[in-house]
C-alpha positions in Angstrom: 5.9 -127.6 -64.0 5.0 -128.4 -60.2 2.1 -128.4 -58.8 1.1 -125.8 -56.5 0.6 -128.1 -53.9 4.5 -128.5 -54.2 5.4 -124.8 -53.0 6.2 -123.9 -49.5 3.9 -122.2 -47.4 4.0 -120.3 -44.3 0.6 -120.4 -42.5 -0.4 -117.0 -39.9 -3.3 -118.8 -37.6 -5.3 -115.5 -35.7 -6.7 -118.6 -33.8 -6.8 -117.5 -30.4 -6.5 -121.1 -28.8 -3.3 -120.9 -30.7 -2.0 -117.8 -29.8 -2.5 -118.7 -26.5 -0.7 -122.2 -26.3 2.0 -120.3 -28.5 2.2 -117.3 -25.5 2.4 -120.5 -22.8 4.9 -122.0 -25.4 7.0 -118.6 -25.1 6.5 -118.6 -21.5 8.4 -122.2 -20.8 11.3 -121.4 -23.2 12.1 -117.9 -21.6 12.0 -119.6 -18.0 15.7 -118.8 -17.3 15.4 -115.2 -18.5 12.6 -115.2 -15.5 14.9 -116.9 -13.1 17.7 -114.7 -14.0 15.0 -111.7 -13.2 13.6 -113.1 -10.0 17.7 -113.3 -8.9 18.6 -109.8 -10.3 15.6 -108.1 -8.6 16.3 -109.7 -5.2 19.7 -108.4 -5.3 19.6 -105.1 -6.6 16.7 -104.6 -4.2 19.1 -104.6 -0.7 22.7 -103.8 -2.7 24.8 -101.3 -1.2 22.2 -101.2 1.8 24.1 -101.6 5.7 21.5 -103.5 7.1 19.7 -105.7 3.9 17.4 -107.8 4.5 16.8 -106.9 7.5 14.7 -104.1 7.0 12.1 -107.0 6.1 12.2 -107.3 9.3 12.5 -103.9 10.6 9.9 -101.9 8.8 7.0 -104.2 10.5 8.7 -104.1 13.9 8.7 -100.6 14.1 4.9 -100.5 13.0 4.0 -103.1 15.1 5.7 -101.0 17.9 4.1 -98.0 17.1 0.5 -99.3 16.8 0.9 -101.3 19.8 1.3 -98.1 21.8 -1.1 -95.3 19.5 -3.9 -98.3 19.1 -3.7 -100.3 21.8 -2.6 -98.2 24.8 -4.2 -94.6 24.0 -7.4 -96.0 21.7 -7.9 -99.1 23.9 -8.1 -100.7 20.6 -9.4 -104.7 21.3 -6.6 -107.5 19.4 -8.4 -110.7 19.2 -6.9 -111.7 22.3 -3.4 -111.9 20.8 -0.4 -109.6 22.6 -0.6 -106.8 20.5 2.9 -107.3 18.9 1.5 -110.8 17.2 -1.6 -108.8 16.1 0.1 -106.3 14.4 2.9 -108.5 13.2 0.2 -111.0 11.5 -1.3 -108.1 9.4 1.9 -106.3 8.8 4.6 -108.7 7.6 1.8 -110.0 4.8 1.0 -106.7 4.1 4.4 -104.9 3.7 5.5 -107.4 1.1 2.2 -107.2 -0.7 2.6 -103.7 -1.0 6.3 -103.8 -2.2 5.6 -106.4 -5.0 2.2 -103.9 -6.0 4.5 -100.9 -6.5 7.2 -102.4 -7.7 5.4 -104.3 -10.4 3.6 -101.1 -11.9 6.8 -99.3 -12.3 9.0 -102.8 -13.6 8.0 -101.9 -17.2 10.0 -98.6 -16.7 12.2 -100.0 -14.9 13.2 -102.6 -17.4 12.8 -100.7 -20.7 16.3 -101.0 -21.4 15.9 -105.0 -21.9 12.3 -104.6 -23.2 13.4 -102.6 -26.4 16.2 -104.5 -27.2 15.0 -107.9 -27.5 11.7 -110.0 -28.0 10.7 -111.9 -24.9 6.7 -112.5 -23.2 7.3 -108.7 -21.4 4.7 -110.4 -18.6 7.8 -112.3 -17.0 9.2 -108.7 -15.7 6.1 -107.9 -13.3 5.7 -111.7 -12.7 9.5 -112.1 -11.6 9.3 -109.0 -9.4 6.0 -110.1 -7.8 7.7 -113.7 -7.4 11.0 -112.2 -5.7 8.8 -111.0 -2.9 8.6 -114.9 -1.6 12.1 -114.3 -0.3 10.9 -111.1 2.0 7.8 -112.6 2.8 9.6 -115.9 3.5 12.2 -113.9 6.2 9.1 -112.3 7.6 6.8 -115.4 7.8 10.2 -116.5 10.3 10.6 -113.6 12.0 7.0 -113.8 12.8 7.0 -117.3 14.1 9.7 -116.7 16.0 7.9 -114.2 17.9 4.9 -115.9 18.2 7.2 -118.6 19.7 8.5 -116.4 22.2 5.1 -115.1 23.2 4.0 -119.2 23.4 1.4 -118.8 20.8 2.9 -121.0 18.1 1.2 -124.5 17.4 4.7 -126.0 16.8 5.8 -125.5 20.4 4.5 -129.1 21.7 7.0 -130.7 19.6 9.4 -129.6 22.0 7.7 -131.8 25.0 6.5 -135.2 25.5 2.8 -134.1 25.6 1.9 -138.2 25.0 -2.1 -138.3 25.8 -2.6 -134.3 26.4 -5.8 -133.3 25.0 -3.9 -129.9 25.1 -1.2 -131.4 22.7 -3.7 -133.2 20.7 -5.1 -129.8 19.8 -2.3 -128.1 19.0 -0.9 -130.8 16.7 -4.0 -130.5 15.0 -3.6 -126.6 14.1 0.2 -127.4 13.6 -1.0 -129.8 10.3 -3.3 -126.4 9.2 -0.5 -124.3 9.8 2.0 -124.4 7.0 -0.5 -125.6 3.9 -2.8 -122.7 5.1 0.5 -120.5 5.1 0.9 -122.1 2.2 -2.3 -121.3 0.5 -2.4 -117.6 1.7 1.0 -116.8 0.1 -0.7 -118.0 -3.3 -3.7 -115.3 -2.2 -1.3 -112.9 -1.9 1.1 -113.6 -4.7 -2.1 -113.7 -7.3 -3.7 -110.5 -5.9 -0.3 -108.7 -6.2 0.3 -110.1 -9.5 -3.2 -109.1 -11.0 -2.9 -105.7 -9.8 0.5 -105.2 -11.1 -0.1 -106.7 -14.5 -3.2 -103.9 -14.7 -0.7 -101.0 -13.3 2.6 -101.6 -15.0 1.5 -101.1 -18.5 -0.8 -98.2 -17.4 2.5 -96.6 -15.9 4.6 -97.2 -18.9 2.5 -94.8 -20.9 1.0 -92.9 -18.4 3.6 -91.9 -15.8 0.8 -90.6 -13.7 0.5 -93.7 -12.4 3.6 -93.8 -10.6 2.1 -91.0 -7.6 -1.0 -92.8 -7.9 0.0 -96.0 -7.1 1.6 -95.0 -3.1 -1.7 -93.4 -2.8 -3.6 -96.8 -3.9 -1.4 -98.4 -1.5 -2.0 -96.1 1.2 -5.7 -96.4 0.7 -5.4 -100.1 0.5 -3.6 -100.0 4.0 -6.6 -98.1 6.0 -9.2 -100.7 4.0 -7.4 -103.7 4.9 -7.4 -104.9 8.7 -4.0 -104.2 8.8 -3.9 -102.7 12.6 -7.5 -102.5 13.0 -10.0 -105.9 13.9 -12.5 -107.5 12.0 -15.0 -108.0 14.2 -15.0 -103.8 15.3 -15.9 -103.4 11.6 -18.3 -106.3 11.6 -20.5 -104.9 14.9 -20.1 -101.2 13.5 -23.2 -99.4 11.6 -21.8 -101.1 8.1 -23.0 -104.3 9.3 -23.7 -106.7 6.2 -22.1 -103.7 3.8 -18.9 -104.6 5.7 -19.1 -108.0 5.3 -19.2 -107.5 1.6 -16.2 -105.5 1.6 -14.4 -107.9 3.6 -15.2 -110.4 0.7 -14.3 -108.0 -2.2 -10.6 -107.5 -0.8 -8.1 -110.2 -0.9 -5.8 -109.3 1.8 -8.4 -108.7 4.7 -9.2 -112.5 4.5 -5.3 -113.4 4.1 -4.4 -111.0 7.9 -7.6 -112.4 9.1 -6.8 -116.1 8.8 -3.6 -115.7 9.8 -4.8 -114.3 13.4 -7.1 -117.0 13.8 -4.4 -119.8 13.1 -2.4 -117.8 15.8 -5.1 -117.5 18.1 -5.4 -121.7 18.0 -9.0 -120.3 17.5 -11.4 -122.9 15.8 -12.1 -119.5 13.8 -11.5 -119.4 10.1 -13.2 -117.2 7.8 -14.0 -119.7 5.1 -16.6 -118.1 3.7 -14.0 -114.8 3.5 -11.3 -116.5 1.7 -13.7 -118.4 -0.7 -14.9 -115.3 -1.6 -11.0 -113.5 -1.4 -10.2 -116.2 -3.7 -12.6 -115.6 -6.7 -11.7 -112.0 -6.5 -7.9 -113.0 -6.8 -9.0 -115.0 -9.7 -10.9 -112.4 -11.4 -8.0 -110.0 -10.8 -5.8 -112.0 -12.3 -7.7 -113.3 -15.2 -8.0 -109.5 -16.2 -4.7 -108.7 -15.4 -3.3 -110.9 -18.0 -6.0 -110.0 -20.7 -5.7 -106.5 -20.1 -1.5 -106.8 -20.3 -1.8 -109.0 -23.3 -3.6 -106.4 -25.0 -0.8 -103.7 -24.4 2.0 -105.5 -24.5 2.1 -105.0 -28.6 2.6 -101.2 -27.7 5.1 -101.4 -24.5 8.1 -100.3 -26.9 6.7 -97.4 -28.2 5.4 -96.0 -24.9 8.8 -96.7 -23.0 
């Protein structure tokens, strides 16, 4: 007779540094399903649409437009000495494909219940793909915008275009030219991550409570009117709130993403590091509970959709 020792056995670890390493495991190997996703999403979104991805485009130009004139002309509403177009633009572009990925992302669960109950992959990689596919608006945008701003003469890259040798002028600006794109760079992460965490917190809320889904335009709503979107910082900074402002500037993500990219537009020697150290935690946080919080529904997704 064998020993016992002989016998096949399968081993169930409820270690949690192995479930996790096993979830990252699952993660890697289903990273053409999310590429496939990030593709699909990107299409469908501007299929059978005349103008396509141009309403990236469009959407904040007609803001920008309309604020320029309500804020600016009738309220007499102060832009950080930027031409109101590039103040608006700078909040809006951002913004618009923040809040696109947000809502998007709480209903994708809904939205992709077909694939979710048929077979077993990590169900985070449908909010994270749709989240991800907003680089590509954002990206459009983030060209537009620089365009604009080179039009208007207040983009850093424009001394490349003349021999500047010895200008202290062209010194400057080559100096905010090497912030520019890594601090582009860095924001879009900012964004991306606050997006994401919110998402992962509203998607599985919406897939069994589809309350959720007339919430979440109202949360964005909301989030427009409390991010400095079309209004300035420093209004809210000399208003009543005073240091109570402040705070709230820290605790939202976004205001320090607009704000920053102002101040690199400006040329300004302005940067609210403080802000985005702060903006950045909260991202963190935010995202570190957006996966917990997903992780702990995911189990139950199927049944709810």
């Amino acid at each position: 007779m064998k020993p016992a020792a002989d016998k096949l056995e399968t081993i169930v670890s409820a270690d949690q540094k192995t479930r996790i390493l096993q979830y990252l495991s699952d993660l890697w190997q289903y990273r053409d399903l999310f590429r496939a996703l990030i593709e699909r999403d990107v299409k469908v979104r501007y299929k059978q649409t005349i103008l396509g991805v141009l309403w990236v485009i469009i959407v904040p130009l007609a803001f920008s437009g309309i604020f320029s004139v309500f804020f600016v002309k009738v309220l007499q509403m102060p832009t950080q000495n930027l031409p109101p177009p590039l103040f608006f633009l700078a909040g809006l572009i951002p913004w618009v494909c923040f809040s696109n990925g947000l809502a998007q992302a709480a209903g994708s669960m809904e939205g992709g219940a077909g694939l979710i109950s048929k077979i077993y992959f990590p169900r985070l990689i449908v909010p994270g793909a749709v989240i991800m596919g907003t680089i590509v608006d954002f990206a459009i945008g983030w060209l537009f915008f620089n365009i604009v701003a080179i039009v208007w003469t207040y983009f850093p890259f424009l001394f490349l275009f003349g021999n500047s040798s010895g200008d202290p002028q062209a010194v400057y600006q080559a100096y905010w030219t090497l912030k520019f794109i890594p601090f582009t760079i860095v924001l879009l992460c900012l964004q991306l991550s606050t997006a994401l965490g919110a998402g992962l917190i509203l998607a599985p809320l919406n897939a069994q409570y589809r309350d959720i889904r007339y919430i979440t335009p109202v949360l964005v709503q909301f989030g427009l009117f409390a991010t400095p979107v079309f209004w300035p910082v420093e209004r809210l900074l000399k208003s009543s709130l005073g240091d109570s402002a402040q705070v709230f500037l820290y605790l939202n993500p976004m205001a320090g993403v607009i704000e920053t990219y102002r101040g690199l537009l400006a040329q300004s020697t302005y940067i609210p590091y403080k802000m985005l150290a702060a903006n950045f935690c909260v991202a963190a946080a935010l995202l570190v509970f957006g996966v917990w919080f997903f992780r702990k529904r995911e189990q139950r997704l199927v049944d709810y959709l």
